[in-house]
N, C-alpha and C positions, 0 to 999 in steps of 0.2 A: 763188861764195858759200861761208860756211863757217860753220859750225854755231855756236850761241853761247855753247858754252862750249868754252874754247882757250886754255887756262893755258898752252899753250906758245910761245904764239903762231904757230903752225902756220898755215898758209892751203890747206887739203887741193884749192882751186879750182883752185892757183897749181901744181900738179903738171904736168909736160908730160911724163914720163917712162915708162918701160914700165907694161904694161896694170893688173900688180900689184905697181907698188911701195907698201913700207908706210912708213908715217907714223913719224918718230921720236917717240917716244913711251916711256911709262915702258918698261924693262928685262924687268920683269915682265911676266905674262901680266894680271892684275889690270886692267890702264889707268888707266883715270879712274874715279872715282868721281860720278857723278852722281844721287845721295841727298839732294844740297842742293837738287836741282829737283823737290821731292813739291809737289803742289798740296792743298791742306783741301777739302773738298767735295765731292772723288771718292767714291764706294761702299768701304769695306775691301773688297771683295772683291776690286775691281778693284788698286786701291793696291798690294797684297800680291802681285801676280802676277808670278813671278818668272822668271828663265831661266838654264840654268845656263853657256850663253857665246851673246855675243851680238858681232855686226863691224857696223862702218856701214862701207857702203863707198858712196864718192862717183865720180861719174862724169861726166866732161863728153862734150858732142856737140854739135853743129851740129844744126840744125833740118833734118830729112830733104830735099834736093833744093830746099832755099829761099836765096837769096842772103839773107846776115845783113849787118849792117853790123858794123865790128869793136868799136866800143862797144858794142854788144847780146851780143858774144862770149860776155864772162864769164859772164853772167846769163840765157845761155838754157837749159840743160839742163843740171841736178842733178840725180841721184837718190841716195836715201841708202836703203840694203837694209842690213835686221837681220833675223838668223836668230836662232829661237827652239829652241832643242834641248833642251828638258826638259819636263815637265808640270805642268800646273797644275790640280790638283785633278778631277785626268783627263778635265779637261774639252779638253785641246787636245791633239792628236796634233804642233803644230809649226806656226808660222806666220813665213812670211816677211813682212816690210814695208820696202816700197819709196814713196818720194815722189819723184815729179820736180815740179820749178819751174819755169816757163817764162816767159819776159819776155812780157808783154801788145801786142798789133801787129793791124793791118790788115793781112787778108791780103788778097796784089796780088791773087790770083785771088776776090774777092767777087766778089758779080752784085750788081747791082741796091740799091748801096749798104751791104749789110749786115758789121756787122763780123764776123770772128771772134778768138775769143782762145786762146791756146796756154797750155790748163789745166794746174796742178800738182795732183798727186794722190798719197795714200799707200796703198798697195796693198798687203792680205795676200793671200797665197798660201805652198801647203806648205811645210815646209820641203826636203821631197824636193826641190821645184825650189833650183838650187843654179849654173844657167848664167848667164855673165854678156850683160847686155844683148850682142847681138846688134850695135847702133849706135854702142855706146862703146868708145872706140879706147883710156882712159886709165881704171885703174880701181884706187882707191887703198882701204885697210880700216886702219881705226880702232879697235883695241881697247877694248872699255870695262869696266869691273867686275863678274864673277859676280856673281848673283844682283841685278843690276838690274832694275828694276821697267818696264811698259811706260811708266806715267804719268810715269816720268824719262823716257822718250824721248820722249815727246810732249812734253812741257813745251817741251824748248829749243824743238822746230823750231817749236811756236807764234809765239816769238818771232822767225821768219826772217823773219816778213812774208808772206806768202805770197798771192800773187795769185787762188789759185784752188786747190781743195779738194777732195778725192774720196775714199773709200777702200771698198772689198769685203772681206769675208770668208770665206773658207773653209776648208772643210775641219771646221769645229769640230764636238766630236763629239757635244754638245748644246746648245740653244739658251740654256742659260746663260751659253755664252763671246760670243755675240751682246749678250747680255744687258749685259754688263759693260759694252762697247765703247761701245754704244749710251748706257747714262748717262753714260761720261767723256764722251763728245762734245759730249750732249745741255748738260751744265753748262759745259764749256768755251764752251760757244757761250752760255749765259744769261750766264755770270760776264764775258763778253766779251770773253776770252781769245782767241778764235775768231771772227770778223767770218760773220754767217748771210750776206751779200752776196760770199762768196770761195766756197760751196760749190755743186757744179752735179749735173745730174741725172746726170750718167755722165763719163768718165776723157775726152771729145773734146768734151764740150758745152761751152757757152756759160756762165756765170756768171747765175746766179740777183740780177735785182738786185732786192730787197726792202726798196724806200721805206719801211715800215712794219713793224714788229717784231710788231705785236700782229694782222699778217695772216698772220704765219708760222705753218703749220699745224703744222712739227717736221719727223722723220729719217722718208724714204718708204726701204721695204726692199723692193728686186727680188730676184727668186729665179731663181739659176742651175742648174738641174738639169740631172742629168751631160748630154754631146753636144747640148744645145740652147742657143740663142740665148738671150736675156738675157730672162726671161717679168716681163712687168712692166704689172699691171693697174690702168691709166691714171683719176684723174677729169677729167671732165671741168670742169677750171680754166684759168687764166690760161698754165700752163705745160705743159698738155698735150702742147704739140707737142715737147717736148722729151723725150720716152720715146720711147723702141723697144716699138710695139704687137706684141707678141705671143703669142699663146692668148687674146684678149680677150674672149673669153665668159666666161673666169671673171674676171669684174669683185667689186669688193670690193663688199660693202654694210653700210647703215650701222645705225646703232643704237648707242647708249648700253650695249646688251649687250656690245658688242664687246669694249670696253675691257677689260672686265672679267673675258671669257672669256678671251683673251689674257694679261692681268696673270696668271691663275691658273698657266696654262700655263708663264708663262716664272719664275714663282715654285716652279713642279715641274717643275722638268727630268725629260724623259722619258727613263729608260735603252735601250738598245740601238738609237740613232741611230748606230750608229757612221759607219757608210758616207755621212751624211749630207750633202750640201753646199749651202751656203745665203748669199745675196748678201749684205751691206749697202751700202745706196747713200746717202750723205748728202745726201740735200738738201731746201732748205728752199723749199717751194711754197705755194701761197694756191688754196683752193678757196674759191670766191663761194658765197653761201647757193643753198639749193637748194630747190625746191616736195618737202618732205619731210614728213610726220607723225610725225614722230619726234622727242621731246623728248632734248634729252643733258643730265644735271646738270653737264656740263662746260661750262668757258669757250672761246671759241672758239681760245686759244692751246690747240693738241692736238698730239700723237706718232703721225704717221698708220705703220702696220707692217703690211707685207705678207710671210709666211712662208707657206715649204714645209714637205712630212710626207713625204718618200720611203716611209711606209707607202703612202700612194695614189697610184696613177696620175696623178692630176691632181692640181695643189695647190690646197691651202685655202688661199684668198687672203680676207682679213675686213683694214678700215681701222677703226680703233680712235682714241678718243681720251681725254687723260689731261688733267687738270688740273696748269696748271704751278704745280710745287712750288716751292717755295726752297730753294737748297741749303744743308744746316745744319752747321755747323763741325764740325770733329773735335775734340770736348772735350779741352782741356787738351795738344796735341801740338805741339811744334816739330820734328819730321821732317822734315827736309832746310833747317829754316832756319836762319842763320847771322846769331850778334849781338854787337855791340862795346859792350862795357858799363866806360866808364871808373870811376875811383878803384873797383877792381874789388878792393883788395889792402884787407888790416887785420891791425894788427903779431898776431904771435903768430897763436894759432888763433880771435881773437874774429871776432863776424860783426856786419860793419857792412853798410848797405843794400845798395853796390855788390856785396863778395862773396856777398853773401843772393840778389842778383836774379843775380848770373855762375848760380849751383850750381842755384837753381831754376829758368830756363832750358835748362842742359845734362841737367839732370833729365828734362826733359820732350823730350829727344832733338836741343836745338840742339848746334849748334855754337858758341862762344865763344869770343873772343880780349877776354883780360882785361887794360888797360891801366891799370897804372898806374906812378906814378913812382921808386916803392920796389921794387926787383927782386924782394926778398925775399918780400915781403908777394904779388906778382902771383903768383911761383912757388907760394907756399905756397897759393891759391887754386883754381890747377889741379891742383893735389896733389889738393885736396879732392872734385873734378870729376870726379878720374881713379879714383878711391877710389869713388866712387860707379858707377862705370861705366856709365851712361847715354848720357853724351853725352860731347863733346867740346871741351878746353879748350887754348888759346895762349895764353901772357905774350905780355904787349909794353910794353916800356918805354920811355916817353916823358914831355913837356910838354906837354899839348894847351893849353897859351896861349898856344904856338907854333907856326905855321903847316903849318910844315915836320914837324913831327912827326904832328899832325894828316892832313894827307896820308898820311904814312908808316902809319901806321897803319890808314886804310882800304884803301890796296893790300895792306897785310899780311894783312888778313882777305880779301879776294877773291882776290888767289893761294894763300893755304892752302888757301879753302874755295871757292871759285870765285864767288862772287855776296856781297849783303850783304842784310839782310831788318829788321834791327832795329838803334838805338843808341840805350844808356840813359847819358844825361849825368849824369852822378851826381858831379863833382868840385865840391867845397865845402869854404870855410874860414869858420872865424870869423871873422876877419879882423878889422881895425882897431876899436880900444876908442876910446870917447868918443862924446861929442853932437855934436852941429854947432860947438859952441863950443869945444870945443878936440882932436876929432878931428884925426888927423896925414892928408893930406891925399897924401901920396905912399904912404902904409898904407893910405889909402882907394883910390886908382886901384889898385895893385896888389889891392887884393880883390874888387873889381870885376873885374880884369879872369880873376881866376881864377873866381871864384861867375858870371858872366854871358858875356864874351868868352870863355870856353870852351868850353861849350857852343855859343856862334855857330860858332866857325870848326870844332869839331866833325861838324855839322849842316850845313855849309857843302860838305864832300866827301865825307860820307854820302851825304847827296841826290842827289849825283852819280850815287852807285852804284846807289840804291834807283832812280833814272829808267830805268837797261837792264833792271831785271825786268820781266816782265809781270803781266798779270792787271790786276783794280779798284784792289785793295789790293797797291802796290809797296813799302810800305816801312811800318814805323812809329816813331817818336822818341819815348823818354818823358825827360822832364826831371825830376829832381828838383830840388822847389821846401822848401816848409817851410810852415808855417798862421803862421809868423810872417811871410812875404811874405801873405798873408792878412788877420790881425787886427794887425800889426806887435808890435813886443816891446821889453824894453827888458833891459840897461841901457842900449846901444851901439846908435848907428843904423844901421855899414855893413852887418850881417848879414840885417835886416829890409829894408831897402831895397832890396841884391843880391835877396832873396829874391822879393821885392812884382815887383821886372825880370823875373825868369824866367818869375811867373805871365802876366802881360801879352805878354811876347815867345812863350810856347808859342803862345796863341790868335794871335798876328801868324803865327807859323809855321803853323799850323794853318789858315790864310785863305791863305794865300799857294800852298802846297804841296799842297792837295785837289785841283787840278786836272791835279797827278802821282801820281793816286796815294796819297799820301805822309799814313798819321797823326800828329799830334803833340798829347800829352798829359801832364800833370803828375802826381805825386804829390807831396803836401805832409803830410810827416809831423810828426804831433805829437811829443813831450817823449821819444822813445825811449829806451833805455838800451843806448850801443851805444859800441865804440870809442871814437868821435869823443867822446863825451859825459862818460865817466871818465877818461881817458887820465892826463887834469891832476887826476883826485883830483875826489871825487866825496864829501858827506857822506850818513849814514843820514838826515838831516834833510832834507836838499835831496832826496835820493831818493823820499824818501817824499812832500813837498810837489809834484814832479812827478805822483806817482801819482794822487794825489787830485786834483789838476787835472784832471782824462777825468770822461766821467760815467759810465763804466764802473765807474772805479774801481779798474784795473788799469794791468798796466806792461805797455808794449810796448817792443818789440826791432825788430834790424834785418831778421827772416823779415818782420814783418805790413807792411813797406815791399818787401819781395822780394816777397813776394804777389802784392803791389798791381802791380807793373809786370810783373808775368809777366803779369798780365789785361789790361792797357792793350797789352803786345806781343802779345797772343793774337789767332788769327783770332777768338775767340769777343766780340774789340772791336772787329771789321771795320769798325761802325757809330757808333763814338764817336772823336771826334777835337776838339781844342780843349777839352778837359776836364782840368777842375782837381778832382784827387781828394785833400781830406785821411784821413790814414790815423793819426786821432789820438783814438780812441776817445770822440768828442764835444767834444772840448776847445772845439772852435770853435763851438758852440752852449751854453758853458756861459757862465755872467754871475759876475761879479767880478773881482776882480784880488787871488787871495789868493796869489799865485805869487809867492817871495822873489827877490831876484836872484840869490842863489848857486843856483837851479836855470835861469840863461840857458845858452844854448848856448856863449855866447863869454865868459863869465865868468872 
């Protein structure tokens, strides 16, 4: 197996060679960068946890004393170990993390029909521990970039597929660093990121399968106190028998207090835990109602958490439960996403839609690879990008009415930046003058195929890319359309009619591509005043007759159309898709037709 991001095309599986050889890999100690894999929905406090060097190392092995078949070879035993060697808000003295993957099989030695299955699980422990598996004969380390975050490493391996799920905690010095853990999982697994039917009660169990979502209780927490066995106080449910009974007299109880005591507790870390150690176990269980007097104002989807207090001899074990939240976007951040935004360039330093939505994207911390077909104009773009120092910008020059360049261009953005997350189709022309009656008709297909066939074959090997993210939401497309695809316009039919294409093809793309994942949404700007629009001369009269067309009353530019597609690429649009947004300060709700034709777009 090999991790899913591998710009170099490495396959760290495909290693057969001594125990530590390392991976060719950038020169530097630096590695990879993997900042493009930040999820929205995490906690900041989690998101921002950083390390000051971190190795994946991958390991193959045979399944201990088991005859494997040699196709099940590759795919039976992974594990990928990150050391954490710095602090984080002194809450962590250092945590290892390790996952193995193990191919799913009958084992020969069941009784009595039952199956077992050979669980994948990611595993912290100190950093102090520092020896290599003891089983693994080949053992390969992966560099990856200071100061990476854990939720970039969670991220990929999400995407590995993983058959079966586990991870503990310890060592942390307060139950804050639990805390953290506990909500990326807890969202990962709502957001669906995470399958609740791959996670089991302990690192040798069996796979929790959970027909039903809305029986899932939440993350049950066993407590490992120093030299003892795994204390883990059991309800009595469907999956009981899947714990290790131990000390069960301190069984948890219930009440609607609980939650609540708990919530306080883990919202006030208590200082001088240090020596403290404390399990997490993930998994997801179904307790049946119970002959109880006790009212909870919660739903029955709950966060059952069971912790120790190394202050007492015994631990306080209390099951708690929370009402499930929704996870709420991170206003306004593109943190680790990555977006192609063509006709991205406009001559000199004016700012037309595309370069408006490049600058206000990489503002908000994307990545951007700005395509357009004039060097200069893409160059002078990232100029702009890089001046701002926020985010991060690429030229790339090309025709995307051509196929070949199209492609080119979404591999360009996922080798730079490793994945793709967004593409704003922004190339338009005015294109062919005339009516039906005496429009040129080889003017008209060539404008079509730039105003409408580019955007397709755009969107054509975007979607490719946006299909290997994970998560609900893999991708999102915004189109620019115009309010004259809308209300139509005159003087010239091909502009209004390309335009009227785009809106109608977003919502086809939009039906088509929800089942990947994948948004697609329009912007249709009104009467702007932008490059594209004086280029050719532009009168104080026609300027002004555009203005008073809005009912605002006002003149917009190519920022209030960059705006608008930063919101349609935002997680904060997780939930709108096939939407046609004009950005034309009422134009399209206003009645008349006192608009001259020297204020047309193609005039």
């Amino acid at each position: 197996m090999s991790s899913s991001y591998n710009p170099k095309g490495n396959n760290p599986a495909a290693s057969n060679s001594a125990k530590h050889q390392k991976l060719d890999v950038a020169d530097d100690f630096e590695g990879f960068d993997l900042t493009s894999f930040g999820y929205q929905g995490i906690p900041d406090t989690f998101l921002e946890m950083r390390c000051r060097r971190v190795f994946l190392d991958l390991m193959k092995t045979n399944t201990e004393g088991d005859t494997v078949e040699q196709a099940n070879r590759t795919k039976n035993h992974a594990v990928f170990k990150v050391d954490f060697e710095s602090h984080y808000a002194n809450q962590f003295e250092g945590v290892r993390i390790s996952m193995e993957i193990f191919y799913e099989r009958v084992s020969e030695s069941s009784q009595n029909g039952n199956h077992r299955f050979k669980p994948g699980h990611l595993l912290l422990k100190p950093s102090s521990y520092v020896g290599p598996s003891q089983t693994s004969p080949r053992n390969v380390k992966l560099p990856f970039a200071r100061g990476t975050r854990l939720i970039d490493l969670l991220t990929p391996i999400m995407g590995l597929g993983l058959q079966h799920f586990w991870f503990t905690c310890i060592n942390g010095k307060y139950y804050g660093c639990r805390d953290f853990i506990t909500q990326a999982l807890y969202q990962l697994c709502s957001r669906q990121i995470l399958r609740p039917d791959v996670i089991s009660t302990g690192p040798r169990e069996p796979p929790l399968r959970v027909d039903n979502a809305f029986k899932v209780l939440g993350m049950r927490f066993t407590v490992r106190p120093p030299g003892q066995g795994s204390v883990c106080a059991v309800d009595k449910g469907y999956f009981a028998s899947g714990y290790v009974r131990v000390e069960q007299h301190y069984m948890p109880y219930e009440g609607s207090q609980a939650v609540l005591d708990l919530a306080n507790e883990l919202a006030r870390p208590t200082r001088g835990r240090r020596g403290c150690q404390c399990g997490v176990n993930a998994g997801y269980t179904y307790n049946p109602p119970r002959s109880t007097k006790v009212t909870s104002p919660f739903p029955p989807n709950t966060l059952s958490i069971i912790h120790n207090n190394n202050n007492n001899p015994h631990p306080a074990i209390m099951t708690t439960q929370q009402p499930e939240v929704a996870s709420r976007p991170i206003s306004g951040s593109f943190a680790g996403k990555v977006a192609i935004v063509t006709g991205a360039g406009s001559a000199g330093d004016g700012i037309g839609n595309g370069r408006a939505a490049a600058i206000l994207l990489a503002e908000q911390g994307a990545s951007v690879l700005c395509v357009d077909r004039e060097k200069e104009w893409a160059n002078r773009t990232v100029e702009m990008i890089t001046a701002e120092g926020k985010g991060k910008g690429l030229a790339f020059y090309g025709d995307v009415t051509k196929a070949t360049d199209c492609e080119a261009m979404v591999a360009a953005a996922v080798s730079a930046f490793g994945r793709l997350d967004i593409l704003v189709n922004n190339v338009g022309i005015g294109g062919a003058r005339g009516t039906a009656v005496d429009v040129d008709m080889v003017e008209w297909a060539a404008g079509m195929e730039v105003n409408v066939g580019s955007m397709v074959l755009s969107a054509k090997y975007a979607i490719l890319a946006m299909q290997k993210n994970s998560g609900q939401v893999r991708g999102a497309i915004v189109n620019m359309g115009s309010v004259a695809g809308i209300r139509g316009g005159t003087p010239h039919l091909l502009y209004p009619t390309s335009k009227g294409a785009i809106v109608n093809m977003t919502r086809a793309m939009a039906a088509h591509h929800a089942p990947d994942g994948i948004r697609v949404n329009c912007v249709c700007p009104g009467m702007l005043y932008t490059p594209m629009m004086y280029a050719g001369g532009m009168s104080e009269e026609a300027r002004e007759a555009r203005r008073k067309r809005s009912l605002l009353g006002t003149e917009g530019n190519g920022w209030d159309a960059g705006c608008a597609v930063r919101f349609l690429a935002s997680d904060e649009a997780r939930w709108i898709t096939g939407v046609i947004l004009p950005v034309d300060a009422g134009a399209t709700c206003a009645v008349g037709s006192d608009l001259p034709k020297t204020a047309s777009v193609s005039n």
